[in-house]
C-alpha positions in Angstrom: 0.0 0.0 0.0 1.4 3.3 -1.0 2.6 5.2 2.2 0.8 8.6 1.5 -2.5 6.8 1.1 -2.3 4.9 3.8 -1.6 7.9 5.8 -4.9 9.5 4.6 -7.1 6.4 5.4 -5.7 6.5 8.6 -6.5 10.0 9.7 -9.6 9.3 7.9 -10.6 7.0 9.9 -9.4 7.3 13.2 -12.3 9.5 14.3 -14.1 6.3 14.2 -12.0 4.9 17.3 -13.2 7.3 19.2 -17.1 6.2 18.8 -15.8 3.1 19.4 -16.5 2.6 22.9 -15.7 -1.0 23.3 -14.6 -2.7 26.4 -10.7 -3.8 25.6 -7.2 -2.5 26.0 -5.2 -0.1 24.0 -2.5 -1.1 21.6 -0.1 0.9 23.4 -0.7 -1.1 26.7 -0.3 -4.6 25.8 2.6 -4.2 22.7 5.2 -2.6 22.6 7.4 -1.4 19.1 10.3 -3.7 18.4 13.7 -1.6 18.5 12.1 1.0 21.0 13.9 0.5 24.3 15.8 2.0 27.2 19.3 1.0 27.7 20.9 1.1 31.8 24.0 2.9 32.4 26.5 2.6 35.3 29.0 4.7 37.2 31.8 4.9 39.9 32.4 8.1 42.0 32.3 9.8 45.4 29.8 11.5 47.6 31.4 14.3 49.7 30.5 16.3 52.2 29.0 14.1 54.6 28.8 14.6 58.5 31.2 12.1 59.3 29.4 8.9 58.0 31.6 8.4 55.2 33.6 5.4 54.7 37.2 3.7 55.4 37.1 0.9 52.2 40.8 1.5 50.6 39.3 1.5 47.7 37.8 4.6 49.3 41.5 6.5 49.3 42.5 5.2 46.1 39.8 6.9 44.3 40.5 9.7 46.1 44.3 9.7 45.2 43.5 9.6 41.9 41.2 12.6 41.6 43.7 14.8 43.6 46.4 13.5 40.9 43.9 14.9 38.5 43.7 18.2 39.9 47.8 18.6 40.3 48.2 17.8 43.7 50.2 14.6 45.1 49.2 12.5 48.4 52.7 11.7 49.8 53.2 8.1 49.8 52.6 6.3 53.3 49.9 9.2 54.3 46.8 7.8 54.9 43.9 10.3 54.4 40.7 9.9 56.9 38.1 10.3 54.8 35.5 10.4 57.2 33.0 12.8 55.0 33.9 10.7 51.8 32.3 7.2 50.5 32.5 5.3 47.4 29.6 4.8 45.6 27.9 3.2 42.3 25.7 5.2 40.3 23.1 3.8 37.8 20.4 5.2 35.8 18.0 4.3 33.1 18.2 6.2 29.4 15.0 6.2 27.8 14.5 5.7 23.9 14.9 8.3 21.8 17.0 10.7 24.9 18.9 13.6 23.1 22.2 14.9 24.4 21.6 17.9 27.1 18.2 16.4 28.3 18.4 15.4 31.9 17.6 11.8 33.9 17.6 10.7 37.6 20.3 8.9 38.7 20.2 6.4 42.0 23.4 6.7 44.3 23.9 3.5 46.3 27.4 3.1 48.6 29.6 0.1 47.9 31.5 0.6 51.3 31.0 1.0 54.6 29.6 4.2 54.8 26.7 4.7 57.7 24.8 7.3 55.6 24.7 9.4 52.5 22.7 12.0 53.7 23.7 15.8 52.8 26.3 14.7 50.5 27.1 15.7 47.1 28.0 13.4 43.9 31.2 14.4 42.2 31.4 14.1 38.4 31.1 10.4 37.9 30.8 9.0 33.5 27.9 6.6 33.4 28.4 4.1 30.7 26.6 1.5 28.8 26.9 -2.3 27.8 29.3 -0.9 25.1 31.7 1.0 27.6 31.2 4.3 26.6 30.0 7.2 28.3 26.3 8.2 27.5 26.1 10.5 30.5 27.8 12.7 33.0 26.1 12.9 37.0 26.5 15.3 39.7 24.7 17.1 42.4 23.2 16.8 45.5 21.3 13.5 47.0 18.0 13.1 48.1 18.0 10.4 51.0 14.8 9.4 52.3 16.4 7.5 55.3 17.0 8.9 58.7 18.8 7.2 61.9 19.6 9.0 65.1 22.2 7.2 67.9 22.7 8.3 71.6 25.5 7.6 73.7 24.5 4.6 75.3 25.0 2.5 72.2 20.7 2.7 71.6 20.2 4.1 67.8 16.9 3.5 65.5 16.8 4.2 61.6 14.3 4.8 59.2 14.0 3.9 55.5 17.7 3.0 53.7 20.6 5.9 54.7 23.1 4.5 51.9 20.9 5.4 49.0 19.7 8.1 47.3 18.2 9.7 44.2 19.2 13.0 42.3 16.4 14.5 40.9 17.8 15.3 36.7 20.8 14.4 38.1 22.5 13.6 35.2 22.8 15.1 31.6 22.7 12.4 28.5 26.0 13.3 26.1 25.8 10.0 23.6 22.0 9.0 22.0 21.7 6.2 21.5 20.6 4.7 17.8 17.6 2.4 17.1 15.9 1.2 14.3 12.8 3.0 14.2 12.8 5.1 10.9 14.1 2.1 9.0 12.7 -0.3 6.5 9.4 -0.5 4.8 7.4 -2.1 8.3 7.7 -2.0 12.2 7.1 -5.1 14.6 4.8 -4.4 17.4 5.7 -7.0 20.6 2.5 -8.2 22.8 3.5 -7.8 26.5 2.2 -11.2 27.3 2.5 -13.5 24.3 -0.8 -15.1 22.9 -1.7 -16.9 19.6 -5.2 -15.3 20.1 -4.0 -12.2 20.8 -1.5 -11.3 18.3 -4.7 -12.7 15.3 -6.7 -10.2 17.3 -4.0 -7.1 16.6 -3.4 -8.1 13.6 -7.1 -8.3 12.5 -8.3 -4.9 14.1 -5.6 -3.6 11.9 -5.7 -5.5 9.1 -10.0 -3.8 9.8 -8.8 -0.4 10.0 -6.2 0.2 7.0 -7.1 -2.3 4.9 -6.1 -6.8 4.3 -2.4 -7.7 4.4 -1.1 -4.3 6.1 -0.5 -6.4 9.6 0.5 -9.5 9.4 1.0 -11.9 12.7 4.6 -13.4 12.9 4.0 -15.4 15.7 2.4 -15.2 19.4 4.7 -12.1 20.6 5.1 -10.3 17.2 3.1 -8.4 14.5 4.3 -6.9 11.3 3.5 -4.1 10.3 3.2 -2.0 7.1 4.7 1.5 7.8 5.5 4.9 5.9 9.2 5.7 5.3 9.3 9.0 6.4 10.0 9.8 10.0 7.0 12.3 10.6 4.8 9.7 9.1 5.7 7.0 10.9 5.4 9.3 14.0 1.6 9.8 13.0 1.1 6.2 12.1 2.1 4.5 15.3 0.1 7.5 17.1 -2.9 6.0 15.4 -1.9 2.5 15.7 -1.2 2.8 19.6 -4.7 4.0 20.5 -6.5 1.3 18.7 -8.9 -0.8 21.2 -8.0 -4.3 21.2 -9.6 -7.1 23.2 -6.5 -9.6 24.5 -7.4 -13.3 24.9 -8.3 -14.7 28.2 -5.1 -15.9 30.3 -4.2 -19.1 30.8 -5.7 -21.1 33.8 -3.3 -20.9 36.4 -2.6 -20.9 40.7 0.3 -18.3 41.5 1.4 -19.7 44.9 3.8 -17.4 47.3 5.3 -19.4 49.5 7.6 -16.7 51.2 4.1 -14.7 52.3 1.5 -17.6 51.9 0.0 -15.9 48.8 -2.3 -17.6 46.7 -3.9 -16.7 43.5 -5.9 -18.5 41.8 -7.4 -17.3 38.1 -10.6 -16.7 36.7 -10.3 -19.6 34.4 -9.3 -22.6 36.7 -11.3 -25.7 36.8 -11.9 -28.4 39.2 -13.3 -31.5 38.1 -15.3 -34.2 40.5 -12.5 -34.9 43.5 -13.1 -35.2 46.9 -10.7 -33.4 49.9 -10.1 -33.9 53.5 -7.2 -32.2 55.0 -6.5 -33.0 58.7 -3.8 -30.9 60.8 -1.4 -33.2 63.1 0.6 -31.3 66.2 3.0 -33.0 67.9 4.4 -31.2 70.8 7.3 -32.1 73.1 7.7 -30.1 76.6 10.7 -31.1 78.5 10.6 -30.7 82.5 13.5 -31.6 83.9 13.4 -32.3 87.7 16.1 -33.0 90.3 16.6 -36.5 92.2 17.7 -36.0 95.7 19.4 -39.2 97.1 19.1 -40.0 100.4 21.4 -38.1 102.8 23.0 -42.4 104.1 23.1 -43.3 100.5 26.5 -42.0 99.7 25.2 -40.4 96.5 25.1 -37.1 94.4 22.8 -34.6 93.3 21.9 -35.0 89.9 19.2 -33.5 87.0 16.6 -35.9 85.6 15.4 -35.3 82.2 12.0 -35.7 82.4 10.3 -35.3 78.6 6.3 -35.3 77.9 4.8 -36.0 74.4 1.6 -35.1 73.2 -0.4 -35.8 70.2 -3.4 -33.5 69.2 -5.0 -34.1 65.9 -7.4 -31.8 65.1 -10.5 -33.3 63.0 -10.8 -33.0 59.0 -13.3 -32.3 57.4 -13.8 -33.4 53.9 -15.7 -31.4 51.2 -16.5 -32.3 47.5 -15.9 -30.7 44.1 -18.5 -30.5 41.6 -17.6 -31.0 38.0 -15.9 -27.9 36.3 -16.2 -26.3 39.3 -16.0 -22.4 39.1 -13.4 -19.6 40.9 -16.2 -18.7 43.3 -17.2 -22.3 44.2 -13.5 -22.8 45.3 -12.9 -19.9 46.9 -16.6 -20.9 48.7 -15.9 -24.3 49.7 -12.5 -23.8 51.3 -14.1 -21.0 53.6 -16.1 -23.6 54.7 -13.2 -25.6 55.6 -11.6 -22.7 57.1 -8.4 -23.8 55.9 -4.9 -21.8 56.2 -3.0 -20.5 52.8 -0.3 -23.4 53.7 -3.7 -25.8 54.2 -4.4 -24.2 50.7 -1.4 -25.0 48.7 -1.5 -28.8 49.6 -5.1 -29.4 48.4 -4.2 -27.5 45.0 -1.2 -29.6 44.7 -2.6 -32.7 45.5 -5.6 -32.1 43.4 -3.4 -30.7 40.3 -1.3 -34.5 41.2 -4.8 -36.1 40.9 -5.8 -34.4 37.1 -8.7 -32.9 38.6 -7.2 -29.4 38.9 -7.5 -28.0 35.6 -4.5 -24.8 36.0 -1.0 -24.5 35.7 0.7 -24.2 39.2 2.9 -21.5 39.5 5.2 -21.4 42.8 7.4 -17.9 42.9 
């Protein structure tokens, strides 16, 4: 399809989406365009200025010997600066897509020593740098540290929040962009989020709807091809379109997300439980030890001595069982183990037995 015509059936009909008012998600939300990405970038420096929380690494007055060598003047050898109000620190920060040389981004200060607190100091000029190895921005300035601690004399101190890390607000400025592939070739590839067969047919078919048969064209359950315009400023309109189109994703997957750190448990809208039948008993075995002391008798000749003395009990608390109907819904589950009044840890045994039976009809997900 020629470019320039394409261009004009999409701003012709994109008043249309509007008056859509279906029920679904935007393109923007669930894809995202192939090519288009942020890269991380990392640093090394100091943080000065601090009230005497800085830190004593060596690596600490290296650093330090080489940025007064910078500057002309010479540590003698043997003298050993205490840089109390100094600490060595990483720096990292994110640069977004398309970030032009002289635009500003945060940048997160964390301290790789010893250092008790950041708070009040100031970032020296530190390079971040890419993957690559070279420098795509400078940082400096002032920290933000949201932590706070307080110590008396006694030894008795209390903190709040993290005191080795903090943010700079624009606290770096971006000297190297970084290229992409956006403006190149005859088509762009748009990336679902959450990979889906259904999904990606459904993108592909709203805009295959909208601009005409063969202009998207499904690559496979993450990726969608699509026709674009050549020139930058219409591409830039095109994907504008494109990104607000209203497109229903598929259903997820059946599927139990299980927490076992917190006892989490999430079970999905589509999970099915065919005819089973549960009882889940809790068994408590506790031990008490009660030592005592035998006395002997004062013509027996003998000694003092501690008697173990251990009592076990055994308390078994009574099951009940409860039944499954066939293709039992979310809301009947979540209904009949209420009734049981079973624990999350009660929770995650009867899932995985009755997933280890084939009458749990989800994918169990343990994170």
């Amino acid at each position: 399809m020629n470019p320039i015509r394409m261009m004009g059936l999409v701003l012709g009909l994109s008043l249309l989406l509007s008056a859509a008012g279906v029920q679904a998600d935007r393109l923007k939300d669930i894809t995202s365009v192939a090519g288009v990405r942020s890269n991380e970038l990392i640093g090394y420096g100091l943080v000065v200025g601090l009230d005497g929380t800085g830190d004593k690494a060596p690596f600490t007055n290296q650093t330090f010997r080489n940025m007064m060598n910078r500057f002309g003047i010479t540590v003698p050898q043997g003298v050993n600066p205490q840089l109390k109000n100094v600490a060595a620190v990483s720096v990292h920060a994110t640069l977004p897509a398309f970030a032009k040389p002289g635009q500003k981004i945060d940048v997160t200060v964390s301290s790789i020593g010893n250092a008790k607190s950041l708070r009040g100091g100031t970032l020296l000029m530190s390079a971040l740098k890419g993957a690559d190895g070279k420098v795509y921005a400078i940082a400096q300035g002032s920290l933000v540290v949201s932590g706070f601690g307080a110590q008396g004399a006694d030894g008795s101190r209390t903190t709040v929040n993290v005191q080795v890390v903090g943010r700079i607000p624009d606290g770096a400025t971006v000297e190297r962009s970084v290229p992409n592939a956006f403006d190149r070739g005859d088509s762009i590839t748009l990336n679902l989020n959450n990979p889906d067969f259904t999904t990606a047919r459904r993108v592909e078919e709203t805009i295959n709807n909208l601009l005409g048969p063969g202009v998207a064209q499904a690559l496979d359950a993450a990726s969608v091809r699509v026709s674009a315009p050549r020139d930058p400023s219409q591409r830039v309109s095109f994907l504008s379109i494109l990104e607000n189109l209203d497109v229903s994703p598929a259903e997820a997957p059946a599927r139990v997300v299980i927490n076992s750190r917190t006892g989490t448990i999430v079970v999905g809208a589509n999970v099915k439980v065919f005819p089973a039948a549960v009882t889940h008993g809790n068994l408590t075995v506790t031990i008490s030890e009660n030592p005592t002391v035998s006395q002997p008798n004062a013509l027996a000749g003998g000694q003092t001595a501690v008697v173990p003395q251990s009592t076990v009990g055994v308390n078994q608390e009574p099951s009940r069982m409860f039944k499954f109907g066939p293709a039992t819904t979310l809301n009947e589950i979540v209904r009949a183990v209420n009734e049981v009044g079973a624990a999350p840890g009660d929770v995650m045994a009867v899932l995985e037995a009755l997933k280890q039976a084939g009458a749990l009809r989800a994918e169990i997900l343990v994170i």
